[in-house]
Jmol script that loads the backbone (N, CA, C; Angstrom):
load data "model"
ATOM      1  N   UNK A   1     -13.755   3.778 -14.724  1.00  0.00           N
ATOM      2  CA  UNK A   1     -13.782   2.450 -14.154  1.00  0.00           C
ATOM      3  C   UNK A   1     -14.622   2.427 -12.889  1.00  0.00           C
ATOM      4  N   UNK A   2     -16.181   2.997 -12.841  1.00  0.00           N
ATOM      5  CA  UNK A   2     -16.661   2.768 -11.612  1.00  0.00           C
ATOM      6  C   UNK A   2     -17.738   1.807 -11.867  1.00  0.00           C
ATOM      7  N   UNK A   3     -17.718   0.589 -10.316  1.00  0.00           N
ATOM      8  CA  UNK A   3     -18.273  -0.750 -10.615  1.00  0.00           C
ATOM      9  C   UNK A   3     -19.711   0.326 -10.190  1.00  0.00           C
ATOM     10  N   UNK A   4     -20.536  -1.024 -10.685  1.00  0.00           N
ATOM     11  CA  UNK A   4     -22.093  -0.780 -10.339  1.00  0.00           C
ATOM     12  C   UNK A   4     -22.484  -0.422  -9.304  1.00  0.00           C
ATOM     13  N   UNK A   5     -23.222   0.463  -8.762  1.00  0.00           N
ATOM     14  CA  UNK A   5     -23.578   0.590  -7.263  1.00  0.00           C
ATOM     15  C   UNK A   5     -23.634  -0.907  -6.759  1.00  0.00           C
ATOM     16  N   UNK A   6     -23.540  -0.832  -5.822  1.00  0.00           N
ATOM     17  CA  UNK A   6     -23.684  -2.525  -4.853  1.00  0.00           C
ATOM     18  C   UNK A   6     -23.144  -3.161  -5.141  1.00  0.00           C
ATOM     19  N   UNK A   7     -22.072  -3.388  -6.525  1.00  0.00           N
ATOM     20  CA  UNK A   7     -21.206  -4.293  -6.669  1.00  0.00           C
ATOM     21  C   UNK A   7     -19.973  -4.390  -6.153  1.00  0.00           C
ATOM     22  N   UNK A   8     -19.206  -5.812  -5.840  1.00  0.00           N
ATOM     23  CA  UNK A   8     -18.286  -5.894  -5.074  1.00  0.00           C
ATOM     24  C   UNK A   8     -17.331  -5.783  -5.841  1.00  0.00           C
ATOM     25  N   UNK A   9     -16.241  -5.188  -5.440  1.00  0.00           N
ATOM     26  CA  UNK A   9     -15.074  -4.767  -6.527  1.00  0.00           C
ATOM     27  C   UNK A   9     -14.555  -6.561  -6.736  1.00  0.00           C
ATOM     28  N   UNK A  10     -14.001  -6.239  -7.863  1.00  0.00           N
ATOM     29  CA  UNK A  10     -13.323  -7.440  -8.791  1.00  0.00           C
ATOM     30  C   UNK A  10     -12.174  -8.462  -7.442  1.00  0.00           C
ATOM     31  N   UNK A  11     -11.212  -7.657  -6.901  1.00  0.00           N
ATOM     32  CA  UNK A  11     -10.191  -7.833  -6.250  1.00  0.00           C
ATOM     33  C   UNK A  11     -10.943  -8.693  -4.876  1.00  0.00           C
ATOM     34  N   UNK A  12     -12.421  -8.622  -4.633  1.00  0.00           N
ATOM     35  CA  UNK A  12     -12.619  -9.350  -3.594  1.00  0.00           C
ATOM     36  C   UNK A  12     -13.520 -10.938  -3.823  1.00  0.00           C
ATOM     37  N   UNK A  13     -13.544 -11.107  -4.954  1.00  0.00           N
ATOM     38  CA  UNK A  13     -13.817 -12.436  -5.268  1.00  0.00           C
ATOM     39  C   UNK A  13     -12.228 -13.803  -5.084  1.00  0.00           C
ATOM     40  N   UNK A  14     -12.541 -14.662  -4.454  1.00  0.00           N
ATOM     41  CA  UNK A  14     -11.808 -15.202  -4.095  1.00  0.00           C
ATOM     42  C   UNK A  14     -10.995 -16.002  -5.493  1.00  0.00           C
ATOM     43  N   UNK A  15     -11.288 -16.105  -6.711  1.00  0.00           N
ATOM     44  CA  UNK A  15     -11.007 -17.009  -7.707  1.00  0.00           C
ATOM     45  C   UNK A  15     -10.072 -15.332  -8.084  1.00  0.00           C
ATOM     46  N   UNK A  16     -10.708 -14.786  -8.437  1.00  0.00           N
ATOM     47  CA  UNK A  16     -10.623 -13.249  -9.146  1.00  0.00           C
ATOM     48  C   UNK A  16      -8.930 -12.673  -8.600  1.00  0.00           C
ATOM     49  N   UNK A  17      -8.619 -12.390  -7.545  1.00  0.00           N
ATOM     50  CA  UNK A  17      -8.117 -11.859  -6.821  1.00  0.00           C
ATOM     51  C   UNK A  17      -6.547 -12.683  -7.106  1.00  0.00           C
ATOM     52  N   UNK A  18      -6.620 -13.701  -6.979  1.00  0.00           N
ATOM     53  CA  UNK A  18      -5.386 -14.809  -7.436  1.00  0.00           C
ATOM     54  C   UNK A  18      -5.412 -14.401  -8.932  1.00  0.00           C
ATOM     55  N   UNK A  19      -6.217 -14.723  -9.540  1.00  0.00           N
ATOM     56  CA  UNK A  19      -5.375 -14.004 -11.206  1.00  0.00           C
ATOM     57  C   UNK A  19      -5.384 -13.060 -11.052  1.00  0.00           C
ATOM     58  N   UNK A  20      -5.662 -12.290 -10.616  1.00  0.00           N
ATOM     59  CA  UNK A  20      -4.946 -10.621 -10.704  1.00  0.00           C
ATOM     60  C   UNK A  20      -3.701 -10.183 -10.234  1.00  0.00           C
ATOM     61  N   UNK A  21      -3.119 -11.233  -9.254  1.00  0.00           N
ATOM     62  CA  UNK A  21      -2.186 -10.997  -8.649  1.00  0.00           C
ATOM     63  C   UNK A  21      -0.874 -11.415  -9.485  1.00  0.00           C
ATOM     64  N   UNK A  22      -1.084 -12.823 -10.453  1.00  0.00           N
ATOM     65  CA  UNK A  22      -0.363 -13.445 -11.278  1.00  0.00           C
ATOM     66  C   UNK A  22      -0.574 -12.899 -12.783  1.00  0.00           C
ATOM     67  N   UNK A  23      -1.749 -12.490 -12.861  1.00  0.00           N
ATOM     68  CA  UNK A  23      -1.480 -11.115 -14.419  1.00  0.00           C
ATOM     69  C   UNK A  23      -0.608 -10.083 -13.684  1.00  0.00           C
ATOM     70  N   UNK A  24      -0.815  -9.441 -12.701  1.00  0.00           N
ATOM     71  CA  UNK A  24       0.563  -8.521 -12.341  1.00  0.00           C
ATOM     72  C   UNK A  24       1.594  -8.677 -12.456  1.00  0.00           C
ATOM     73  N   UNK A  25       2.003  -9.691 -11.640  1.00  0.00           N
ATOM     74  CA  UNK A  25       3.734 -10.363 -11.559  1.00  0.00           C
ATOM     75  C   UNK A  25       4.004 -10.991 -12.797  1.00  0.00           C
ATOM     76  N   UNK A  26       2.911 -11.228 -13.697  1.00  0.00           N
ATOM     77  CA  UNK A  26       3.397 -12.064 -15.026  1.00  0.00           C
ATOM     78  C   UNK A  26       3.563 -11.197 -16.299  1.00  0.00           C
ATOM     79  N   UNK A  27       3.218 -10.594 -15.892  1.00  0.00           N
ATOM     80  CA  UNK A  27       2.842  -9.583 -17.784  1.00  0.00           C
ATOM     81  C   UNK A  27       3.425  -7.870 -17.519  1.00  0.00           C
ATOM     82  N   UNK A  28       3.831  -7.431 -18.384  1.00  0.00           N
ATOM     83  CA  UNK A  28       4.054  -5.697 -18.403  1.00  0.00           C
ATOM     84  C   UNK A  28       2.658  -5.070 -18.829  1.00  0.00           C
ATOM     85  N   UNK A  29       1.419  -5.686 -18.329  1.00  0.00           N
ATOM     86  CA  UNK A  29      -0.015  -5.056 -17.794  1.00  0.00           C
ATOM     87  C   UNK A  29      -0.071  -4.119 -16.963  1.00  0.00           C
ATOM     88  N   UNK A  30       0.848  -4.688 -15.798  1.00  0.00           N
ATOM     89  CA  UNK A  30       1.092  -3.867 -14.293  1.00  0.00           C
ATOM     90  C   UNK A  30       0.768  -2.504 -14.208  1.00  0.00           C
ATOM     91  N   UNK A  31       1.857  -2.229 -14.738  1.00  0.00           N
ATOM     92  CA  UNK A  31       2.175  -0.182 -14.663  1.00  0.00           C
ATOM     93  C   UNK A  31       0.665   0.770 -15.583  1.00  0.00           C
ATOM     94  N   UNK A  32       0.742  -0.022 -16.593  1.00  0.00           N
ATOM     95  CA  UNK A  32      -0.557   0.460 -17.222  1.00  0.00           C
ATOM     96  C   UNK A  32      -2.053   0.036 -16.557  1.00  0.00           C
ATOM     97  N   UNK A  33      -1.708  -0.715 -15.893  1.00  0.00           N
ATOM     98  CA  UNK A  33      -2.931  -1.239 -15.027  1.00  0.00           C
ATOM     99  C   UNK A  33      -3.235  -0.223 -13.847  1.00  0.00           C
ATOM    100  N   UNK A  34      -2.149  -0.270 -13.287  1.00  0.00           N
ATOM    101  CA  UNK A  34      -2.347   0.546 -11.985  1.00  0.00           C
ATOM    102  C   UNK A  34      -2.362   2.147 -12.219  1.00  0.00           C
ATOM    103  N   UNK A  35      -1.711   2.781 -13.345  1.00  0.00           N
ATOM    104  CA  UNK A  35      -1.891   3.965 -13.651  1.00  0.00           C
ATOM    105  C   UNK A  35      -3.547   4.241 -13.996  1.00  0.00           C
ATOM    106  N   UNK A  36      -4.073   3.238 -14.622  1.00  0.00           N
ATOM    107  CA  UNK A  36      -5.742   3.248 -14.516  1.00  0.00           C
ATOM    108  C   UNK A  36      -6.745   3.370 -13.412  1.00  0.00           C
ATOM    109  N   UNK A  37      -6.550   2.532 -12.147  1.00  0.00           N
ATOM    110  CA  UNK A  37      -7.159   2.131 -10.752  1.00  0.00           C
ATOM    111  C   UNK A  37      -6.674   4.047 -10.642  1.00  0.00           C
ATOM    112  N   UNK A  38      -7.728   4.391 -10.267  1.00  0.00           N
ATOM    113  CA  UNK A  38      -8.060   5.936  -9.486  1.00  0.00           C
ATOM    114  C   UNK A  38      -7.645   5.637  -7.898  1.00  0.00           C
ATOM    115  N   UNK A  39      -6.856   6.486  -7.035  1.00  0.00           N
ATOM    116  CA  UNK A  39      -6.195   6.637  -6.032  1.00  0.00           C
ATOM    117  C   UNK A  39      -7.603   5.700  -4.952  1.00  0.00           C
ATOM    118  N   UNK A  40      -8.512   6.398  -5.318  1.00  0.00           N
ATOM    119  CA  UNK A  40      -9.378   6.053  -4.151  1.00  0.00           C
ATOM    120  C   UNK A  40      -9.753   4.997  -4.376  1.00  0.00           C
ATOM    121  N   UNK A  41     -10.461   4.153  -5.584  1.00  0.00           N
ATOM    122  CA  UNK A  41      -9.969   2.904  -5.818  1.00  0.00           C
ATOM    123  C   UNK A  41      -8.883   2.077  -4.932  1.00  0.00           C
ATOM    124  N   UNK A  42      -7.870   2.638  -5.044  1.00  0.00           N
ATOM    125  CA  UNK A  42      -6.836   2.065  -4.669  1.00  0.00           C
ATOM    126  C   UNK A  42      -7.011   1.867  -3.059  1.00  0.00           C
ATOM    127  N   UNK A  43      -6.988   3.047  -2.350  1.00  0.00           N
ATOM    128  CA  UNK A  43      -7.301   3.051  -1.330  1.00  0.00           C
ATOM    129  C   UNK A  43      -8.245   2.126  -0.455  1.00  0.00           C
ATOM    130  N   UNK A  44      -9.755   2.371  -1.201  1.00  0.00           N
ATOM    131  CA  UNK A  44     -10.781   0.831  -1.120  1.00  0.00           C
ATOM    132  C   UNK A  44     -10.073  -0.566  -1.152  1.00  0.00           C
ATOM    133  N   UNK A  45      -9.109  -0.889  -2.138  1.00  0.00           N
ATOM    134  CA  UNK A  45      -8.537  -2.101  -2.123  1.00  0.00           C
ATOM    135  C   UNK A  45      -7.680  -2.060  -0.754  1.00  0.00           C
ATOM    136  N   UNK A  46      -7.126  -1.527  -0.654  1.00  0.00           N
ATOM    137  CA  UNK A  46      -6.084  -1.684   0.755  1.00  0.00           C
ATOM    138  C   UNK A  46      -6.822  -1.972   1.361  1.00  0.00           C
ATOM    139  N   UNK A  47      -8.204  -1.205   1.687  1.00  0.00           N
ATOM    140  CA  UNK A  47      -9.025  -1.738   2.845  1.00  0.00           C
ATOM    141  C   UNK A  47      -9.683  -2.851   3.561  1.00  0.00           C
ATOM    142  N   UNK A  48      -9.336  -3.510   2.071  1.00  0.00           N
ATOM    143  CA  UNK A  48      -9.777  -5.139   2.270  1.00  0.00           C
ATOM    144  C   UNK A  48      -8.858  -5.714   1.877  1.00  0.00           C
ATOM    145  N   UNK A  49      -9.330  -6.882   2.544  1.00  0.00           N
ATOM    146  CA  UNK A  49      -7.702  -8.469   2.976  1.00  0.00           C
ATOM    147  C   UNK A  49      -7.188  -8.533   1.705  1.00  0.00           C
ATOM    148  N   UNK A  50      -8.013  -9.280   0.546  1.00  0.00           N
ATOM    149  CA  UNK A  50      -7.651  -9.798  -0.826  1.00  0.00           C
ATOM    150  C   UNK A  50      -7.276  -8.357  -1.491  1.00  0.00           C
ATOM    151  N   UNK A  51      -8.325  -7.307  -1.694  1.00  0.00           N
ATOM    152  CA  UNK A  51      -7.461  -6.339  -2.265  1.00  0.00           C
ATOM    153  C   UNK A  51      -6.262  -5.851  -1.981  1.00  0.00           C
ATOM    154  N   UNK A  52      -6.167  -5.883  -0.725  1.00  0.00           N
ATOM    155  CA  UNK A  52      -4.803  -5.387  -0.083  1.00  0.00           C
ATOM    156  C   UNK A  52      -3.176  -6.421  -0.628  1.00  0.00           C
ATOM    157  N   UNK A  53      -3.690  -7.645  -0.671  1.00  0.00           N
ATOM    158  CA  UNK A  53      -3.355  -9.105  -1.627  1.00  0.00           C
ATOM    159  C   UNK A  53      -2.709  -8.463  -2.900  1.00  0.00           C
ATOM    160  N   UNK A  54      -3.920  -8.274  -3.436  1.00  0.00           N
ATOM    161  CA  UNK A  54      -3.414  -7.896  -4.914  1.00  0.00           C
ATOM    162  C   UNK A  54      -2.766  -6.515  -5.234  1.00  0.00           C
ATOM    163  N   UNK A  55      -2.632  -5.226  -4.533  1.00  0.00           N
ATOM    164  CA  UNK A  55      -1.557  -4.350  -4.337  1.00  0.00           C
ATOM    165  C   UNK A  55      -0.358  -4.846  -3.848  1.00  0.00           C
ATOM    166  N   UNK A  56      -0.328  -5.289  -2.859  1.00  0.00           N
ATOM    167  CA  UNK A  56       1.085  -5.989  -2.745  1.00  0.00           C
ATOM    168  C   UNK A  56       2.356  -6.026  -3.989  1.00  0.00           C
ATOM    169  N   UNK A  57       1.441  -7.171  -5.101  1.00  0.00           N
ATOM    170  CA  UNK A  57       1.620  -7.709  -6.632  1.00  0.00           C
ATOM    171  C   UNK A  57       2.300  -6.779  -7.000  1.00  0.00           C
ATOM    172  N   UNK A  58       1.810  -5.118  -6.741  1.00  0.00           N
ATOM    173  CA  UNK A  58       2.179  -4.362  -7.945  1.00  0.00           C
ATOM    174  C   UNK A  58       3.464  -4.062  -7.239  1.00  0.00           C
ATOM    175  N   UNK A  59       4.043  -4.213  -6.242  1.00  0.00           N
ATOM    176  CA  UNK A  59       5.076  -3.678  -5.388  1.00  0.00           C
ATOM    177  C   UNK A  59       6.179  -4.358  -5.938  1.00  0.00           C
ATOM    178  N   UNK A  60       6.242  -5.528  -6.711  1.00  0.00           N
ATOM    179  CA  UNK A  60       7.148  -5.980  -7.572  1.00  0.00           C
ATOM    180  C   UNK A  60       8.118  -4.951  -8.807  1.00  0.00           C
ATOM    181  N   UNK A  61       7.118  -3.933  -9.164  1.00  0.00           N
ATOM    182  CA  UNK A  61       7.260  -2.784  -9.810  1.00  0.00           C
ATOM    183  C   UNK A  61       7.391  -1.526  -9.718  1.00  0.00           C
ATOM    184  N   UNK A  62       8.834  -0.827 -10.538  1.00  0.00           N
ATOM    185  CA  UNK A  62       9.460   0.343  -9.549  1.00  0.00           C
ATOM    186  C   UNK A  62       8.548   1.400  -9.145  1.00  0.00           C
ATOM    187  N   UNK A  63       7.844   2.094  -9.824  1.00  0.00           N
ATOM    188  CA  UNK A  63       6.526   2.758  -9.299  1.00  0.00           C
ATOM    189  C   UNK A  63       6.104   2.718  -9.011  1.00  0.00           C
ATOM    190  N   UNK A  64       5.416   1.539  -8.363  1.00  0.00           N
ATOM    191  CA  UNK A  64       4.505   1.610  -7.336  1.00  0.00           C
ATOM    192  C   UNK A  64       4.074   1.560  -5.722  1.00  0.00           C
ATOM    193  N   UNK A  65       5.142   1.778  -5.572  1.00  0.00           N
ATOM    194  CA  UNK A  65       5.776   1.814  -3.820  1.00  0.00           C
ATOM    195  C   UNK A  65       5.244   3.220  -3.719  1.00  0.00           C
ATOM    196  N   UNK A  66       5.581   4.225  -4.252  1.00  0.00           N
ATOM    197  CA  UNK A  66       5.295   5.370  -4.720  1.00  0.00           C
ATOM    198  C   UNK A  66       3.501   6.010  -5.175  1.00  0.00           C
ATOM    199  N   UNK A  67       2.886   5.530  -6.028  1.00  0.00           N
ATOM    200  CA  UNK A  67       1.546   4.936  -5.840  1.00  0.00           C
ATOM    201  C   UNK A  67       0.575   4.747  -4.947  1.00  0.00           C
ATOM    202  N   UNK A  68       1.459   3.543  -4.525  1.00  0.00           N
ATOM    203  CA  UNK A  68       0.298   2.887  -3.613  1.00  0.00           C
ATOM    204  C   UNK A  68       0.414   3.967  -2.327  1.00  0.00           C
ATOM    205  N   UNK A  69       1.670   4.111  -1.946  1.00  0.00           N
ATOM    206  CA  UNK A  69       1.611   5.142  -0.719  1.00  0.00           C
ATOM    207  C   UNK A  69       0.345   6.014  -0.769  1.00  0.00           C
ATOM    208  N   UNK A  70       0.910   6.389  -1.621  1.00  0.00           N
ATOM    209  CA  UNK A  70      -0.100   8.149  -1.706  1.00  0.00           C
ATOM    210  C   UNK A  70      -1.537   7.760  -1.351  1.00  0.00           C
ATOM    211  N   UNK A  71      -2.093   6.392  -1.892  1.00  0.00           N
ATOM    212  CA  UNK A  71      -3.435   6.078  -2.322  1.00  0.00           C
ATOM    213  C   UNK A  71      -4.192   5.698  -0.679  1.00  0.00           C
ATOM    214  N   UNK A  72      -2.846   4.926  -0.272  1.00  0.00           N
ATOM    215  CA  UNK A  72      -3.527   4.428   1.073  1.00  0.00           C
ATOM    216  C   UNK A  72      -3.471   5.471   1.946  1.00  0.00           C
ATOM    217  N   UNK A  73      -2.105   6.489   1.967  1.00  0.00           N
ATOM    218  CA  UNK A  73      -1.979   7.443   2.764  1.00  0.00           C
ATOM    219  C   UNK A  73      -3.402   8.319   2.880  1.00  0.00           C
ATOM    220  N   UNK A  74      -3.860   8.312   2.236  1.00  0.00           N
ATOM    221  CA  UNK A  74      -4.942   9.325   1.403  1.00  0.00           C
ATOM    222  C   UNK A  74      -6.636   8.197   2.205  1.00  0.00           C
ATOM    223  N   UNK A  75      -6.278   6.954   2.607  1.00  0.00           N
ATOM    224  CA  UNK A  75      -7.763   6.266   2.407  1.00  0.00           C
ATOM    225  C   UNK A  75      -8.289   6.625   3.882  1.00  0.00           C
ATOM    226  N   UNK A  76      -7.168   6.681   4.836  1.00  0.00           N
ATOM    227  CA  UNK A  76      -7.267   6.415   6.596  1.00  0.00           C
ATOM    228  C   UNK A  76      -8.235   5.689   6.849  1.00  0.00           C
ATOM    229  N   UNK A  77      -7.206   4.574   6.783  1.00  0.00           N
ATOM    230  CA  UNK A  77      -7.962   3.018   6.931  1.00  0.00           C
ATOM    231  C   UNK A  77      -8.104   3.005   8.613  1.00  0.00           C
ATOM    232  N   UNK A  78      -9.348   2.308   8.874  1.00  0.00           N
ATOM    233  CA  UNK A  78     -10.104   1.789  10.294  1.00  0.00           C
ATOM    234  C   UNK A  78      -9.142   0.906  10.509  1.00  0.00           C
ATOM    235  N   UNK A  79      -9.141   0.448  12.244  1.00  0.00           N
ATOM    236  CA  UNK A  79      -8.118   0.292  13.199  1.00  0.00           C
ATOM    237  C   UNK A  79      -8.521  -1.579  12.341  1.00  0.00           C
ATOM    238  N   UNK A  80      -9.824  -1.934  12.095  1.00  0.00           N
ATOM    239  CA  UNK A  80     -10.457  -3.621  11.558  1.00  0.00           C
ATOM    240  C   UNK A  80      -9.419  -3.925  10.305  1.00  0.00           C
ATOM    241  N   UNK A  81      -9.800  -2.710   9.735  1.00  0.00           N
ATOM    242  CA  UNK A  81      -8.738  -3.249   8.342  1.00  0.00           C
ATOM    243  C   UNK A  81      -7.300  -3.086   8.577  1.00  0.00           C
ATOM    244  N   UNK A  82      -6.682  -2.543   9.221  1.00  0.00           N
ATOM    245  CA  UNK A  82      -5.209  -2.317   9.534  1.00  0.00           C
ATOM    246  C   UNK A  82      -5.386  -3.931  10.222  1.00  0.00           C
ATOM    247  N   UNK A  83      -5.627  -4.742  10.758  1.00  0.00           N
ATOM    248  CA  UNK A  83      -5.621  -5.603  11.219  1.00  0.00           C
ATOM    249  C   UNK A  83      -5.705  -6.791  10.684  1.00  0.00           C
ATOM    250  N   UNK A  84      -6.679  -6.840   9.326  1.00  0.00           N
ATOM    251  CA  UNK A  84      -6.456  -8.069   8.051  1.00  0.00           C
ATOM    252  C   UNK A  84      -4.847  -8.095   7.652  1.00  0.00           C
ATOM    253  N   UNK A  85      -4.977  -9.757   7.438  1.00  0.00           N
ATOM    254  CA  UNK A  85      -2.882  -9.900   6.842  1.00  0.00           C
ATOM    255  C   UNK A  85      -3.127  -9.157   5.684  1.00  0.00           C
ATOM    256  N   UNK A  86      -3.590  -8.904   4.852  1.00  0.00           N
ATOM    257  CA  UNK A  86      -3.617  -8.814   3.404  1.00  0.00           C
ATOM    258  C   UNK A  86      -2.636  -7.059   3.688  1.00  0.00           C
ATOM    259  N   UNK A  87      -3.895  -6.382   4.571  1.00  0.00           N
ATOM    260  CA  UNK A  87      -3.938  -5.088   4.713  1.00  0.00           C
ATOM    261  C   UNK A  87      -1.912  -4.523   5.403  1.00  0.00           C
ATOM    262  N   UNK A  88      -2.192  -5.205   6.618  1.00  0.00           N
ATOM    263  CA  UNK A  88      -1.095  -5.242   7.687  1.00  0.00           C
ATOM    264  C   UNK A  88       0.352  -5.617   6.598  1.00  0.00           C
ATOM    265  N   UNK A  89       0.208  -6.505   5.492  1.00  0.00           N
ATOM    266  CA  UNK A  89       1.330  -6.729   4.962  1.00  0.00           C
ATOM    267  C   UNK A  89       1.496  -5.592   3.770  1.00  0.00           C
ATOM    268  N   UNK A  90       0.535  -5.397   3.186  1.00  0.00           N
ATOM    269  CA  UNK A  90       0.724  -4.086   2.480  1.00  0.00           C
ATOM    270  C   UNK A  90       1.343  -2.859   3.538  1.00  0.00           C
ATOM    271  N   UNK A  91       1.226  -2.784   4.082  1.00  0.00           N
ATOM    272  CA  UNK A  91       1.211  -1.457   4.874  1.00  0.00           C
ATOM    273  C   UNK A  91       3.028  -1.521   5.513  1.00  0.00           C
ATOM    274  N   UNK A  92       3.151  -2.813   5.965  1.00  0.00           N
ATOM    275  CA  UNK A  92       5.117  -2.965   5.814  1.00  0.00           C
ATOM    276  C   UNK A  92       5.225  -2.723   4.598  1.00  0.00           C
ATOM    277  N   UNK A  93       4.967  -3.658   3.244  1.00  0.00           N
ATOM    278  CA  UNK A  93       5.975  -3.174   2.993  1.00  0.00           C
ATOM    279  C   UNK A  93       5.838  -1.800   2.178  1.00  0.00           C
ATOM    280  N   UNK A  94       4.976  -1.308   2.597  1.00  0.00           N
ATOM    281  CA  UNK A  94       5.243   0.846   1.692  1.00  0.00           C
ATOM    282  C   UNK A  94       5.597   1.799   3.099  1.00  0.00           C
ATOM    283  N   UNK A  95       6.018   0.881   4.420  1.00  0.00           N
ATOM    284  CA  UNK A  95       6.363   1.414   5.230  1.00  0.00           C
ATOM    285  C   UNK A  95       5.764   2.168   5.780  1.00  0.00           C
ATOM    286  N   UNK A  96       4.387   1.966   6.277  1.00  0.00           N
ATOM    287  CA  UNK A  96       3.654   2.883   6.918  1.00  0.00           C
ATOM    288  C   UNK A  96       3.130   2.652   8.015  1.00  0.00           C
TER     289      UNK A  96
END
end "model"
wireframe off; spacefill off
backbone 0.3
color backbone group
């Protein structure tokens, strides 16, 4: 699953990012979804507002508190992105 050089990941288009968040919370996609997204992937999303948005989503689901930790633990996000809501609210709630 790696986007095109120069392309902007999926999760930061503003239309994009809202259905992804409601295919999460809506469908048993989730777990098989996120077992796909590669850690550092993951990590990249935390780093930004909307991606950070759409991890949240998966926090609805028992595994992924667990997950996402590791991914962000792993990204050592800049003092800018700890500072987006998207980011700052992910980061309560996996308690970090």
């Amino acid at each position: 699953m790696k986007p095109e050089e120069g392309a902007e990941p999926l999760c930061s288009d503003l239309l994009a990012h809202k259905h992804l968040q409601r295919m999460i919370k809506d469908t048993k996609l989730s777990a098989p979804l996120l077992a796909a997204l590669p850690a550092a992937m993951l990590g990249d999303w935390a780093a930004s507002n909307r991606g950070a948005f759409v991890l949240v989503a998966f926090l609805d689901h028992a595994e992924a508190k667990k997950t996402l930790s590791s991914a962000v633990k792993a990204k050592k996000l800049s003092k800018e992105a700890k500072a987006q809501a998207g980011t700052k609210l992910l980061l309560e709630k996996l308690d970090l």
